[in-house]
C-alpha positions as CSV (number, residue, x, y, z in Angstrom):
1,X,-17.3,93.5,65.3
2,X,-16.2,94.2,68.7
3,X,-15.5,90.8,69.9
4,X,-13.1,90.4,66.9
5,X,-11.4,93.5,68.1
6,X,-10.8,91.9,71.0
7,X,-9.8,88.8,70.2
8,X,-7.0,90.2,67.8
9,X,-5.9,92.2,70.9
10,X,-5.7,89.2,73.5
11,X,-3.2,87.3,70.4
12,X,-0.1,86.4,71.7
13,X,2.1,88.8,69.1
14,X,3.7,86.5,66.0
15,X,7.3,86.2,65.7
16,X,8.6,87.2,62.8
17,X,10.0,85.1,60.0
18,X,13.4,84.1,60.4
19,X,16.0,85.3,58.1
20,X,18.6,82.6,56.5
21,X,21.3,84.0,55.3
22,X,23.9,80.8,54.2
23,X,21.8,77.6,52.7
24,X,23.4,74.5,51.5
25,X,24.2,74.3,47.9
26,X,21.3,72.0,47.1
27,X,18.6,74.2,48.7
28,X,19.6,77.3,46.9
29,X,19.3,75.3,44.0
30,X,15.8,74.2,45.3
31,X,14.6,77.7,45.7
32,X,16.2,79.6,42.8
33,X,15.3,76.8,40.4
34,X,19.5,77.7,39.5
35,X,21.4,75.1,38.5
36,X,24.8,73.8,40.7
37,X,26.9,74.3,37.1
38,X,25.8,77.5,36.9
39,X,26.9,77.9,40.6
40,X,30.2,76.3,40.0
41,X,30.7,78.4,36.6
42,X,30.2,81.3,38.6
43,X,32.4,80.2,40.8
44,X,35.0,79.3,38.6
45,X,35.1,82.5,37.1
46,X,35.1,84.4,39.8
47,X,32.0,86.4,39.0
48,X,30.7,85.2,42.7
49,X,33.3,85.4,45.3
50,X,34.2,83.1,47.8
51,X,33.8,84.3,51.4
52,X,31.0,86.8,49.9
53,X,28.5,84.4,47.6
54,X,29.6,81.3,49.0
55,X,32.0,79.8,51.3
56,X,32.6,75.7,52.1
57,X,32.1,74.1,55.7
58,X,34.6,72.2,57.5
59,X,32.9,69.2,55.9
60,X,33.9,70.3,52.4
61,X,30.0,71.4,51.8
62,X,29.1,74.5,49.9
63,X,26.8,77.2,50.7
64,X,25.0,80.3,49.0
65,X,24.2,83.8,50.4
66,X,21.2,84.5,49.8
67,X,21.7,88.1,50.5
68,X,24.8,88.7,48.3
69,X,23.3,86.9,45.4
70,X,20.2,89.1,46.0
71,X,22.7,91.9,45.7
72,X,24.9,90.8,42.9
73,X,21.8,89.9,40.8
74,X,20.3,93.5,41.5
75,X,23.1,95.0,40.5
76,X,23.6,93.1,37.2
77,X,20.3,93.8,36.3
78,X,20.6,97.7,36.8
79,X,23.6,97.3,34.8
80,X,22.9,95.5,32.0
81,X,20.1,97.4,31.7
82,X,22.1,100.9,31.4
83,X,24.7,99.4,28.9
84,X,21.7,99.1,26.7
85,X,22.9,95.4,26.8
86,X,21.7,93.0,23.7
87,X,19.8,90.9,26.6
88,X,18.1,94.6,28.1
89,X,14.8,93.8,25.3
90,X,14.3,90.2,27.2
């Protein structure tokens, strides 16, 4: 028991994770399991804004915010949810 102790002791610490905020278009579709017409729907109709859910690169490329879509989709859930919405039940 003690020489566990100690060897948790002498670790070099562990850095933490990084955090990614903007991701190419392609890997939030790889992590979400979203699709990139949903992405351009929401797009299209403003429902995610751009400069806020995603933005384009100099090279014409677009990319998600992970946090803001974090925060958009908690927030559609809480409200959906209090309109008593005909999806609430799902």
């Amino acid at each position: 028991m003690i020489n566990s102790a100690l060897a948790t002791a002498t670790q070099e610490p562990v850095d933490p994770p990084i955090q990614i905020k903007w991701v190419k278009l392609d890997k939030y579709c790889e992590l979400s399991g979203d699709t990139k017409q949903a992405v351009y729907f929401r797009r299209k109709t403003r429902v995610w804004k751009e400069g806020v859910h995603l933005r384009k690169d100099p090279q014409n490329r677009l990319w998600v915010n992970l946090e803001e879509v974090e925060n958009w989709l908690l927030q559609s859930t809480n409200t959906s949810c209090q309109k008593g919405s005909q999806y609430a039940h799902l």
